[in-house]
Z-matrix of the N, CA and C atoms (Angstrom, degrees):
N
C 1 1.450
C 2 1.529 1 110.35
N 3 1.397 2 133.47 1 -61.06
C 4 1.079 3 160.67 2 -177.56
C 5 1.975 4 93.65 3 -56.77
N 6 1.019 5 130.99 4 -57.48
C 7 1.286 6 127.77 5 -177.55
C 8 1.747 7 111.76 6 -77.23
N 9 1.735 8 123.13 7 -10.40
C 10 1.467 9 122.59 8 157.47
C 11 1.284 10 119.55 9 -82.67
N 12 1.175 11 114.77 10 -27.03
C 13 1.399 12 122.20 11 159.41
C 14 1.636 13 127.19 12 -74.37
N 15 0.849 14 123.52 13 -29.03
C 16 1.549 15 126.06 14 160.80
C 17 1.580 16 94.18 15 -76.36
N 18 1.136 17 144.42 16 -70.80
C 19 1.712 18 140.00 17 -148.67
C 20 2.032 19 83.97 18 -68.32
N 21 1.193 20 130.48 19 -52.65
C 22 1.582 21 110.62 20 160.98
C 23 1.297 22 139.28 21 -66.86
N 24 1.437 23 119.83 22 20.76
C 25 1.295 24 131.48 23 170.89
C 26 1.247 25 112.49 24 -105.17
N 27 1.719 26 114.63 25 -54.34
C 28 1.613 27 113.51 26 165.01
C 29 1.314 28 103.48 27 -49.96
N 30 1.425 29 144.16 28 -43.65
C 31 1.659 30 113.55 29 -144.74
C 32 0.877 31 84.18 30 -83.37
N 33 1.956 32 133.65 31 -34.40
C 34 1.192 33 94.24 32 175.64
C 35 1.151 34 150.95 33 -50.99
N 36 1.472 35 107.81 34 -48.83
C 37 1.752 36 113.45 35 156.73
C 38 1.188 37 115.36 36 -26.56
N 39 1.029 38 128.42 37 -72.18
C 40 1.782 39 138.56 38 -172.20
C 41 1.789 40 106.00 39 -54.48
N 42 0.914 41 115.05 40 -22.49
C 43 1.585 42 112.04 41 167.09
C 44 1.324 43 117.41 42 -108.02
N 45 1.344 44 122.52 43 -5.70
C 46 1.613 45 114.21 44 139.31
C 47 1.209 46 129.89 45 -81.81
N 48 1.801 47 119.09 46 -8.97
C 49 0.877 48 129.81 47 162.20
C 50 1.040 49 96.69 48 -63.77
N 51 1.466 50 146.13 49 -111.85
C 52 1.360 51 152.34 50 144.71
C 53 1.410 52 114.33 51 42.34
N 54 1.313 53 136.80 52 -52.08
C 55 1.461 54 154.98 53 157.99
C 56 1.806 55 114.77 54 -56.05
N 57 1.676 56 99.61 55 -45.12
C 58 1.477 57 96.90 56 -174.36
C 59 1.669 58 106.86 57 -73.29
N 60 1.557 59 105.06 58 -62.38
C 61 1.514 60 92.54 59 163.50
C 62 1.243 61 161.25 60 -55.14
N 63 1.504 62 94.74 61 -11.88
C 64 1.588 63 110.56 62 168.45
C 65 1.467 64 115.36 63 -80.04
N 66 1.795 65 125.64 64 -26.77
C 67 1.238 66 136.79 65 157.19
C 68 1.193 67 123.80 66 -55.47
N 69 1.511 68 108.16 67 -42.88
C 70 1.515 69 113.77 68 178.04
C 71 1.037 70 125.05 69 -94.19
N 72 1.049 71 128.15 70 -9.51
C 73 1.870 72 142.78 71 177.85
C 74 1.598 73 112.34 72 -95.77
N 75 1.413 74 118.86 73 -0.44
C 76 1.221 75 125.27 74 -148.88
C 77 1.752 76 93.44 75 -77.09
N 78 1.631 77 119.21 76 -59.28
C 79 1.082 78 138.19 77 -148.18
C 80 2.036 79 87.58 78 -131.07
N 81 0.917 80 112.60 79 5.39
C 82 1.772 81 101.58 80 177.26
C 83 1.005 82 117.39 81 -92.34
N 84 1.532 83 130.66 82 115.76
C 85 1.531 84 125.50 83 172.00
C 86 1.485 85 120.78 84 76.67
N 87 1.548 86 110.06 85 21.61
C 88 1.595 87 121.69 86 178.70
C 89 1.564 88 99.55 87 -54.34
N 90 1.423 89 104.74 88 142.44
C 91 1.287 90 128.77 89 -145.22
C 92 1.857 91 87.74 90 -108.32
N 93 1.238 92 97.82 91 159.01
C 94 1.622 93 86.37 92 -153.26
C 95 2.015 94 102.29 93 -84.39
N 96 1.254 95 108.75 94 145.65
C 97 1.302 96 125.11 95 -160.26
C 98 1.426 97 127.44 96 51.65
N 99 1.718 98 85.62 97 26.48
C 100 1.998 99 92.87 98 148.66
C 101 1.321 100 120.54 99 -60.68
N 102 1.280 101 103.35 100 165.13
C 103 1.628 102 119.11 101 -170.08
C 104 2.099 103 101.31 102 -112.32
N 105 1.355 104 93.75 103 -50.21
C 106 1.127 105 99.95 104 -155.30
C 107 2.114 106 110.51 105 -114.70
N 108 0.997 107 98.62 106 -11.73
C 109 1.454 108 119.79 107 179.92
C 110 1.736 109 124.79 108 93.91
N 111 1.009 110 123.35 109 174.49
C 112 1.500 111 117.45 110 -172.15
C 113 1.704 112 114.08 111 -99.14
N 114 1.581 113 102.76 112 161.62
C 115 1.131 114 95.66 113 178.10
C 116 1.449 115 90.74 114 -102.54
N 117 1.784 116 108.16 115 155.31
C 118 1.549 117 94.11 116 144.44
C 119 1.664 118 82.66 117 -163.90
N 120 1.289 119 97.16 118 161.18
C 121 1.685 120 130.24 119 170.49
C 122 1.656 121 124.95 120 -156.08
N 123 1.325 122 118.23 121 170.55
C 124 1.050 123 111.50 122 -158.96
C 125 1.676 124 80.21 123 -100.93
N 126 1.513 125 110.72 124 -174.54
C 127 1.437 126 118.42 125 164.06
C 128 1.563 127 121.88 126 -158.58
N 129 1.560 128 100.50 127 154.20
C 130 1.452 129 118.74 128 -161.65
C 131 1.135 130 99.62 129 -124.26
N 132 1.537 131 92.68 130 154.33
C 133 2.012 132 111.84 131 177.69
C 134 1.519 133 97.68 132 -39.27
N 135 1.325 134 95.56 133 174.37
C 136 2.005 135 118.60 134 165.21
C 137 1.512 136 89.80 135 -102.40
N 138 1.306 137 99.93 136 179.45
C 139 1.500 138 120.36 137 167.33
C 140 1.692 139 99.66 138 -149.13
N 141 1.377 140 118.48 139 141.28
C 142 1.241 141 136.72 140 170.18
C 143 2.194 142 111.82 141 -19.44
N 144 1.258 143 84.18 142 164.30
C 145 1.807 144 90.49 143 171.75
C 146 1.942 145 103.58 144 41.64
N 147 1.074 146 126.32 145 37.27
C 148 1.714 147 123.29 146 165.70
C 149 1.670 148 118.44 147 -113.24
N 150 1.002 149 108.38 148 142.82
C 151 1.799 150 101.31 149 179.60
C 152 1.367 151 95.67 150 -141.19
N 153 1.422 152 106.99 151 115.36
C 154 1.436 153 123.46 152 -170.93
C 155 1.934 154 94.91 153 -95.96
N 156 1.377 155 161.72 154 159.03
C 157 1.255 156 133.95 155 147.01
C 158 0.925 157 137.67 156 58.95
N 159 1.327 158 102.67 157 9.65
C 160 2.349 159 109.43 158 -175.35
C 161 1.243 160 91.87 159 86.02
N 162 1.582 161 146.53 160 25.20
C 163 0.955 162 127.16 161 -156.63
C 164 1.723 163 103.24 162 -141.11
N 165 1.419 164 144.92 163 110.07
C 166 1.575 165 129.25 164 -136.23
C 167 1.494 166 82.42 165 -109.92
N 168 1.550 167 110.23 166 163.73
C 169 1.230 168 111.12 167 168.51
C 170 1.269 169 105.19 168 -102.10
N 171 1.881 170 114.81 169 165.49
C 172 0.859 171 137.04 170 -178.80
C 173 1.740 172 116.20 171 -40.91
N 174 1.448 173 110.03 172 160.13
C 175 1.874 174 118.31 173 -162.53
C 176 1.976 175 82.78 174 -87.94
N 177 1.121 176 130.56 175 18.35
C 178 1.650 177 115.58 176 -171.54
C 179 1.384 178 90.04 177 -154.19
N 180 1.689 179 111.46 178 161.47
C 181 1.676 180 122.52 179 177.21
C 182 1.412 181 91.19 180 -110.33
N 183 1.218 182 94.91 181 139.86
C 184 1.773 183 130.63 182 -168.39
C 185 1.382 184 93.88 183 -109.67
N 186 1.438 185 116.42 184 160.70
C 187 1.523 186 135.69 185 166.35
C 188 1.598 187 106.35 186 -143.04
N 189 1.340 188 111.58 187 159.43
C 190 1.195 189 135.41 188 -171.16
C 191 1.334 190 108.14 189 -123.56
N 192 1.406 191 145.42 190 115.09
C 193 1.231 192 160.50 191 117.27
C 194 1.664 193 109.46 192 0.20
N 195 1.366 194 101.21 193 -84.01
C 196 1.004 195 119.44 194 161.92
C 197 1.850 196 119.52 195 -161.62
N 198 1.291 197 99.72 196 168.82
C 199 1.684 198 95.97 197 176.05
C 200 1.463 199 104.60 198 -178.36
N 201 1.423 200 114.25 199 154.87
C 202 1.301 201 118.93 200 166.29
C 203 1.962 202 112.09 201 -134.94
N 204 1.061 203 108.64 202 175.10
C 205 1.521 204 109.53 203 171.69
C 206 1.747 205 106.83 204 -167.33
N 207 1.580 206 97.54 205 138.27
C 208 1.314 207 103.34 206 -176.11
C 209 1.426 208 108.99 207 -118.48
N 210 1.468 209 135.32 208 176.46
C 211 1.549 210 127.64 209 168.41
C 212 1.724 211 83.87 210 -164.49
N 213 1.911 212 99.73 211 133.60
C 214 1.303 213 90.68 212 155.47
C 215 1.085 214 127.80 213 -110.68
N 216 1.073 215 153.61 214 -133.01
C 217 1.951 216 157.35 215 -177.92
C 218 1.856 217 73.46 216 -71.77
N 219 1.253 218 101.28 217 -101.36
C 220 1.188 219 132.44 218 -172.44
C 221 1.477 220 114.63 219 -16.81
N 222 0.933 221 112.57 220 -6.63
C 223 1.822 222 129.68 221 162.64
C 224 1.428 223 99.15 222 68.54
N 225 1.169 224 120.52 223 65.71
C 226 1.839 225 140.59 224 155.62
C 227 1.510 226 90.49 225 -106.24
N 228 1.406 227 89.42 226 110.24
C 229 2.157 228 103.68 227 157.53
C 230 0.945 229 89.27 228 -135.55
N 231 1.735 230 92.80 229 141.61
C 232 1.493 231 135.59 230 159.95
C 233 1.221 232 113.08 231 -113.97
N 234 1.060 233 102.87 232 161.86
C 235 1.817 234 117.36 233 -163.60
C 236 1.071 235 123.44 234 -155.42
N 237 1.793 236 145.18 235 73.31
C 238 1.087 237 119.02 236 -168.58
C 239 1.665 238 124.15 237 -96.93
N 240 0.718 239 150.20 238 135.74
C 241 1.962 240 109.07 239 167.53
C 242 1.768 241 92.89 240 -128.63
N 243 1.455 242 104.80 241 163.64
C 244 1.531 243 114.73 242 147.10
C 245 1.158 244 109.72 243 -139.30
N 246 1.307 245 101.78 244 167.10
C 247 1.650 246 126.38 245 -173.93
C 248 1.597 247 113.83 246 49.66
N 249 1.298 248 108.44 247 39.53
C 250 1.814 249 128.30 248 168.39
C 251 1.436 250 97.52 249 -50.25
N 252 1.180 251 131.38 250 93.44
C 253 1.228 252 109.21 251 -175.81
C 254 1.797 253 114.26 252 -154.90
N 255 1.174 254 126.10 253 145.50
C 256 1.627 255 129.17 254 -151.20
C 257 1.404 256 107.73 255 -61.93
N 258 1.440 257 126.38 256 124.42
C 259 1.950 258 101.07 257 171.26
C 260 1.341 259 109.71 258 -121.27
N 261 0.910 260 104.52 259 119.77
C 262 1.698 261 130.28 260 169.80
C 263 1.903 262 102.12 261 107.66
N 264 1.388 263 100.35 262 169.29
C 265 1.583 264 119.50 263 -157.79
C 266 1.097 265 126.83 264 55.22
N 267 1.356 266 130.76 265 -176.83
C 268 1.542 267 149.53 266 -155.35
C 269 1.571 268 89.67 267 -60.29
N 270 1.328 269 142.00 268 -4.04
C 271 1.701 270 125.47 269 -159.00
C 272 1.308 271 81.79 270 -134.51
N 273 1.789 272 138.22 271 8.66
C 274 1.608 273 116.93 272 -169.11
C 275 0.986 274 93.85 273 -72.77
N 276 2.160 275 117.05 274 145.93
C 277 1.510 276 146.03 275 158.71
C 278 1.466 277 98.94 276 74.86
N 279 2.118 278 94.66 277 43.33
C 280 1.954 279 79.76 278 164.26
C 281 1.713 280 80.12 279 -156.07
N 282 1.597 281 104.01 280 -178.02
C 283 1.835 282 104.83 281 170.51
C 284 1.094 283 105.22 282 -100.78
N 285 1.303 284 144.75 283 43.23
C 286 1.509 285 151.81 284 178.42
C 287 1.670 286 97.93 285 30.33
N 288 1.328 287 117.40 286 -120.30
C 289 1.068 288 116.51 287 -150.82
C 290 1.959 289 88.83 288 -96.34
N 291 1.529 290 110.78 289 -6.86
C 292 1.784 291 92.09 290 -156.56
C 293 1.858 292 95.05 291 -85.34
N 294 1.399 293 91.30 292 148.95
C 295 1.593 294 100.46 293 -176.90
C 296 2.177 295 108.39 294 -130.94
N 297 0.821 296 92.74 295 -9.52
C 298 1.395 297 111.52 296 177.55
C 299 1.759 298 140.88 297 -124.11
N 300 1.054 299 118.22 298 73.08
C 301 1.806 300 111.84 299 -174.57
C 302 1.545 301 123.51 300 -76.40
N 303 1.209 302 94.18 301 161.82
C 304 1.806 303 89.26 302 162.33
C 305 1.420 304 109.35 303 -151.51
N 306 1.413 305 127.93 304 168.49
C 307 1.292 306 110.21 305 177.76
C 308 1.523 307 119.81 306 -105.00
N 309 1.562 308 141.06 307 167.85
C 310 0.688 309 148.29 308 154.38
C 311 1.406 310 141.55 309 -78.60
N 312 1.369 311 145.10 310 111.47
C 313 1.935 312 103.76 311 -173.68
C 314 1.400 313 88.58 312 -106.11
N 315 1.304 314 108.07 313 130.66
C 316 2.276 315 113.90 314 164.81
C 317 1.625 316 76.98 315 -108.21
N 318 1.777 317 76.73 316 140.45
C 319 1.515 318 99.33 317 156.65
C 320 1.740 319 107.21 318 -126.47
N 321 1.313 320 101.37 319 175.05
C 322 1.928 321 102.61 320 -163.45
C 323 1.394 322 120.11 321 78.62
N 324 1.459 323 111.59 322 17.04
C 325 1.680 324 110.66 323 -177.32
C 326 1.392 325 129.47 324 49.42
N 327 1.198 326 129.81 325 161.90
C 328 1.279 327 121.63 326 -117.45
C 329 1.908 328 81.87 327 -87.05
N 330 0.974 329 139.25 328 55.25
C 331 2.020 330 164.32 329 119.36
C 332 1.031 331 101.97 330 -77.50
N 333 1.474 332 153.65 331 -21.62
C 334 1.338 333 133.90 332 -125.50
C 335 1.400 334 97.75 333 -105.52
N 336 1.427 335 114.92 334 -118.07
C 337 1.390 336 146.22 335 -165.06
C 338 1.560 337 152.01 336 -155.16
N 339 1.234 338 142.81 337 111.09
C 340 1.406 339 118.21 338 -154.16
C 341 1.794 340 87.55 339 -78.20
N 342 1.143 341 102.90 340 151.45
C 343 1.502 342 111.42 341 -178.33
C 344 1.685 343 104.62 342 -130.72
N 345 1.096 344 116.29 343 -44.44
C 346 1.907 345 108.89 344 168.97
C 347 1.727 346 97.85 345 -123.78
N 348 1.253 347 114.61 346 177.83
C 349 1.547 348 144.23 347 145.95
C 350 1.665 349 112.60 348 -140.13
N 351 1.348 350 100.50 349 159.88
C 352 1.050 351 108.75 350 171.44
C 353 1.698 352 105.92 351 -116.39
N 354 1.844 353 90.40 352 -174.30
C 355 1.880 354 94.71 353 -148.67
C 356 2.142 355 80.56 354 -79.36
N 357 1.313 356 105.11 355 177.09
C 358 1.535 357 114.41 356 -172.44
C 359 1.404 358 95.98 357 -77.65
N 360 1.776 359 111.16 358 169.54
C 361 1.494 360 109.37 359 161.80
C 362 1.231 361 89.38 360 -139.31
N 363 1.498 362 113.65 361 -174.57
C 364 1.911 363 105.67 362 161.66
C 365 1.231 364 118.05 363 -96.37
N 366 1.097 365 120.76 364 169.66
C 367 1.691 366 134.11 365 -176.75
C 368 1.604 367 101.59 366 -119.53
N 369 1.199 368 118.62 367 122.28
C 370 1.451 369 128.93 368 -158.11
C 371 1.694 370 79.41 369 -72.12
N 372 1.494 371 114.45 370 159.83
C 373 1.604 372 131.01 371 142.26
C 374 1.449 373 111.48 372 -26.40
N 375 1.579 374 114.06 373 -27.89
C 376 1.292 375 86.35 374 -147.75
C 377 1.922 376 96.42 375 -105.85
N 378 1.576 377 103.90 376 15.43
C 379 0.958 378 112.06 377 -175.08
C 380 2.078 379 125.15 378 91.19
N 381 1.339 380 102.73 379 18.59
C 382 0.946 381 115.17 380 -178.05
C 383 1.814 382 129.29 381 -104.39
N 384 1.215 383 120.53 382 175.74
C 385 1.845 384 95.96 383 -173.76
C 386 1.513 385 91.88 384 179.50
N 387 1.020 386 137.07 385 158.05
C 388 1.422 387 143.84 386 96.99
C 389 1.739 388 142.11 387 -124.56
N 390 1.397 389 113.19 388 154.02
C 391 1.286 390 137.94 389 -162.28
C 392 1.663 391 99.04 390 -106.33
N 393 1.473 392 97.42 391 121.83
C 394 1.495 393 112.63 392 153.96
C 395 1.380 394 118.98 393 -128.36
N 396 1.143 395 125.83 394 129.98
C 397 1.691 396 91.75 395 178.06
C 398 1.346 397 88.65 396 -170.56
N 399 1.447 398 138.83 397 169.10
C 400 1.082 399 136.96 398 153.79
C 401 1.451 400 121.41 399 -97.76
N 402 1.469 401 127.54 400 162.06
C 403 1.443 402 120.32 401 -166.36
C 404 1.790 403 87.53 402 -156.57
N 405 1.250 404 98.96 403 168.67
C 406 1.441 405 97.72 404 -178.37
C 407 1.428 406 108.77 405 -126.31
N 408 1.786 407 122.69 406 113.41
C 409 1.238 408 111.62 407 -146.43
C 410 1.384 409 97.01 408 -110.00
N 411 1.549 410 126.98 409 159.23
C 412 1.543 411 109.56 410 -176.77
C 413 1.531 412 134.42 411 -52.25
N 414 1.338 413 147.24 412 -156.33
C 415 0.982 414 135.20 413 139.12
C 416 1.729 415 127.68 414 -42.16
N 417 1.235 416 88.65 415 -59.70
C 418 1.508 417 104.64 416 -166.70
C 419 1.627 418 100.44 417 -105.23
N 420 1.197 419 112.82 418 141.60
C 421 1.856 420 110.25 419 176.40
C 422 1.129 421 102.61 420 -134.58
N 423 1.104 422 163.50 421 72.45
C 424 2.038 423 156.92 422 -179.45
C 425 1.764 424 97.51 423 -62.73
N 426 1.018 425 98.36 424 -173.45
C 427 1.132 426 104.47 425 157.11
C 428 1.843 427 128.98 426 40.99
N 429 1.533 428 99.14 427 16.29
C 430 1.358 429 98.43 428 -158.47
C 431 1.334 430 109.86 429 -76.55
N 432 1.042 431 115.71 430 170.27
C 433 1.440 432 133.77 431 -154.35
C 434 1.887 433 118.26 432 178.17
N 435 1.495 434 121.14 433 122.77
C 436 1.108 435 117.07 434 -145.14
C 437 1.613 436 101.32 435 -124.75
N 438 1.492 437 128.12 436 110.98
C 439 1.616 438 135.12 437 -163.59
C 440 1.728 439 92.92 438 -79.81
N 441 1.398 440 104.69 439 138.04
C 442 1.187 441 97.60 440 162.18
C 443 2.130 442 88.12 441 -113.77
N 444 1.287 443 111.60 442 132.06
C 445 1.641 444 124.36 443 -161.67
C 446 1.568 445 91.78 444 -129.09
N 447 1.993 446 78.90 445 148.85
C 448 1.894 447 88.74 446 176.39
C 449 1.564 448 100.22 447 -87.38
N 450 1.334 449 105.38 448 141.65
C 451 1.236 450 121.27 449 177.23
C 452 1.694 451 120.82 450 -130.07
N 453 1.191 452 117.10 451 26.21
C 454 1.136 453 129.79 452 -176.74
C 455 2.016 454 122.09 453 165.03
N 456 1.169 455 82.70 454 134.77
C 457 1.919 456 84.24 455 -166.44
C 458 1.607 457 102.64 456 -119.28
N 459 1.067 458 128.08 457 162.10
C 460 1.229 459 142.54 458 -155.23
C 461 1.481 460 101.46 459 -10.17
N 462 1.401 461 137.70 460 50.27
C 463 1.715 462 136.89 461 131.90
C 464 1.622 463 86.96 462 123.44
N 465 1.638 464 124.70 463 -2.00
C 466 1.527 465 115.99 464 165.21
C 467 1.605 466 108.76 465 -100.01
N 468 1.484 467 83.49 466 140.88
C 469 1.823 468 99.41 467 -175.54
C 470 1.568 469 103.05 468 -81.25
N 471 1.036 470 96.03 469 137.38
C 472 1.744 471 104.30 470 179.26
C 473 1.861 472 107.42 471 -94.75
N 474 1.210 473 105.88 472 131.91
C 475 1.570 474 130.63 473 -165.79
C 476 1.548 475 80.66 474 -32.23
N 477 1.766 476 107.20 475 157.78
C 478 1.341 477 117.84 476 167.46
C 479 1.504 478 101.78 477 -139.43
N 480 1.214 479 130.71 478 146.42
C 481 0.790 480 110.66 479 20.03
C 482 1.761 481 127.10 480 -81.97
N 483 1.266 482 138.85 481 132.85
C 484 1.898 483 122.12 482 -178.28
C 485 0.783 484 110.12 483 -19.15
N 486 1.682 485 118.11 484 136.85
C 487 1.702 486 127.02 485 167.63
C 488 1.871 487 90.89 486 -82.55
N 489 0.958 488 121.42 487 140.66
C 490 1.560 489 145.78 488 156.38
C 491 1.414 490 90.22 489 -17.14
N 492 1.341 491 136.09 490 -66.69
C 493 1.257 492 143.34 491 -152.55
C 494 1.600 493 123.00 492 -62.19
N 495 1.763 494 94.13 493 -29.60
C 496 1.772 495 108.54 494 -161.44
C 497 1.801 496 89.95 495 -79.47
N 498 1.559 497 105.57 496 124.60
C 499 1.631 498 105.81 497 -174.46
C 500 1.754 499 124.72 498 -69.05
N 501 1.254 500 85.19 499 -178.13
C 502 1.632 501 88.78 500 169.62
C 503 1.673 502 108.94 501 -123.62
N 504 1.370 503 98.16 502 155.67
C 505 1.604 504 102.08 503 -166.29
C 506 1.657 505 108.40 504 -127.01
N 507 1.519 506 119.90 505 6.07
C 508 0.934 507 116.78 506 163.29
C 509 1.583 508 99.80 507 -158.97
N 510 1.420 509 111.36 508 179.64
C 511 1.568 510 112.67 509 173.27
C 512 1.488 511 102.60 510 -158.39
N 513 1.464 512 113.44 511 -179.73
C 514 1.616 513 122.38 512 145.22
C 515 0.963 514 126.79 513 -70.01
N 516 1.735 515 83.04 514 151.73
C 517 1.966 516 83.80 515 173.14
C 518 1.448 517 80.88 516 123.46
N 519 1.846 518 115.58 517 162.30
C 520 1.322 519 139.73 518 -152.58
C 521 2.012 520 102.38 519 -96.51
N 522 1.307 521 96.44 520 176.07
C 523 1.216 522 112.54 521 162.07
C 524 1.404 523 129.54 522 -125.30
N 525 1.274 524 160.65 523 72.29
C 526 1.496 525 137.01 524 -104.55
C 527 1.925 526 98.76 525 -77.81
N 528 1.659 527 113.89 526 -38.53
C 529 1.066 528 73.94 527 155.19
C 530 1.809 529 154.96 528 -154.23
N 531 1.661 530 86.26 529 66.95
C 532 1.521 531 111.38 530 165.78
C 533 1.358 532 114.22 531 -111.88
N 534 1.441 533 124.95 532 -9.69
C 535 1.265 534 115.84 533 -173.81
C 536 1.597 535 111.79 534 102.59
N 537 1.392 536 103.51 535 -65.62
C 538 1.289 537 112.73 536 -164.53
C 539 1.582 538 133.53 537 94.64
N 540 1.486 539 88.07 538 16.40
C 541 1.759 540 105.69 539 -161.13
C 542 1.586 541 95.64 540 -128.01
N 543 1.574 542 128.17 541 146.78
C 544 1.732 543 135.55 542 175.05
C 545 1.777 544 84.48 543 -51.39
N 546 1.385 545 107.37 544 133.10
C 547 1.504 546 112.95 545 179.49
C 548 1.978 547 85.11 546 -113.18
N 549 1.332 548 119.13 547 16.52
C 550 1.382 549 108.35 548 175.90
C 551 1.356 550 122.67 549 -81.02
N 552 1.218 551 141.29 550 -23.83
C 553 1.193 552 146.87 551 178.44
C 554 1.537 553 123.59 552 44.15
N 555 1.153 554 102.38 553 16.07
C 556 1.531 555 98.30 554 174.75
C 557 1.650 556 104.56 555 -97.44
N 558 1.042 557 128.06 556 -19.01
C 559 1.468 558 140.39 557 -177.26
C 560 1.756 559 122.26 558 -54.76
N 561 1.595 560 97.04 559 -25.55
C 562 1.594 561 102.47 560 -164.78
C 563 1.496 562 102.54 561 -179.35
C-alpha cells in the first residue's frame, strides 16, 4: 500500500514537472525563426517502477547534479546533465556499468510515445554528458517530455535503433527542491 502511494506521488511530481515546463518553455527563449516556440526544462534522475512512453525506467534511482535540455520546432536538442549519477546500493555516486546516453523525445505525456532519439555520446565516470544533435520532431508535440536513455554499458554501444525496453535513467521536469535545472551559472 505504502509503496503505491509513494510510486503515485512521484508521477505526480513528474507530471507537474511536465506541466511546469511545457508552460514555461512554451514562448521562452524562441530560437530565432521559430514558429511555435521552444521547449526547455531542467531534468532529474528516474526512480525505479516508472514508464514514461512505453519506455520503463531504470532497476536503480539516479540523481542529477544538475541538467537542462532544450528542443526547438526545428528539432535542435540540447541536453546537458552533470553528476547523472546512481543513489543508493553497491553502485551509489558512480554510473555502474552505463557509459553511454542518448536522448529520447515522447510526445503525448508520459501515455504518449518515443517519436525520435538521438545517436549515443558518453557520460564521463563522473556522471557527466552532453547532447547536441538534431532530430526531426513531428508537427505537433503536447505533452513533451525528453528521456535521457542508457545507450551503452561498459564502453559497448547497444544496437540502435533503442528497443522500447532499454530504460531511461533520467528525464525532464523539476525537483521541488533543486529545481532540476544546472544551478552552476557560470556556463551562460
Amino acid at each position: 500500500m505504502m509503496k503505491t502511494v509513494i510510486r503515485v506521488a512521484l508521477a505526480c511530481i513528474l507530471l507537474v514537472g511536465v506541466a511546469f515546463a511545457d508552460k514555461h518553455g512554451k514562448h521562452s527563449g524562441d530560437s530565432e525563426g521559430s514558429k511555435g516556440g521552444s521547449f526547455r526544462s531542467g531534468v532529474i534522475g528516474s526512480i525505479p517502477g516508472l514508464t514514461i512512453g512505453g519506455v520503463p525506467s531504470g532497476g536503480a534511482a539516479w540523481v542529477v547534479r544538475g541538467g537542462k535540455a532544450s528542443l526547438t520546432p526545428s528539432g535542435e536538442l540540447e541536453l546537458e546533465v552533470k553528476g547523472l549519477l546512481i543513489s543508493g546500493g553497491p553502485a551509489n555516486g558512480t554510473t555502474g556499468p552505463v557509459t553511454q546516453i542518448a536522448a529520447s523525445l515522447v510526445c503525448g505525456g508520459s501515455g504518449g510515445m518515443v517519436v525520435a532519439t538521438t545517436a549515443a555520446v558518453n557520460l564521463s565516470p563522473e556522471g557527466d554528458a552532453e547532447i547536441e544533435a538534431k532530430i526531426t520532431p513531428p508537427a505537433t508535440c503536447f505533452g513533451t517530455i525528453i528521456l535521457v536513455r542508457v545507450a551503452g554499458t561498459n564502453g559497448t554501444l547497444l544496437p540502435t535503433p533503442l528497443a522500447p525496453t532499454v530504460p531511461f535513467i533520467a528525464v525532464t521536469g523539476f525537483h521541488p527542491q533543486t529545481g532540476g535545472h544546472d544551478d552552476d551559472d557560470g556556463d551562460k
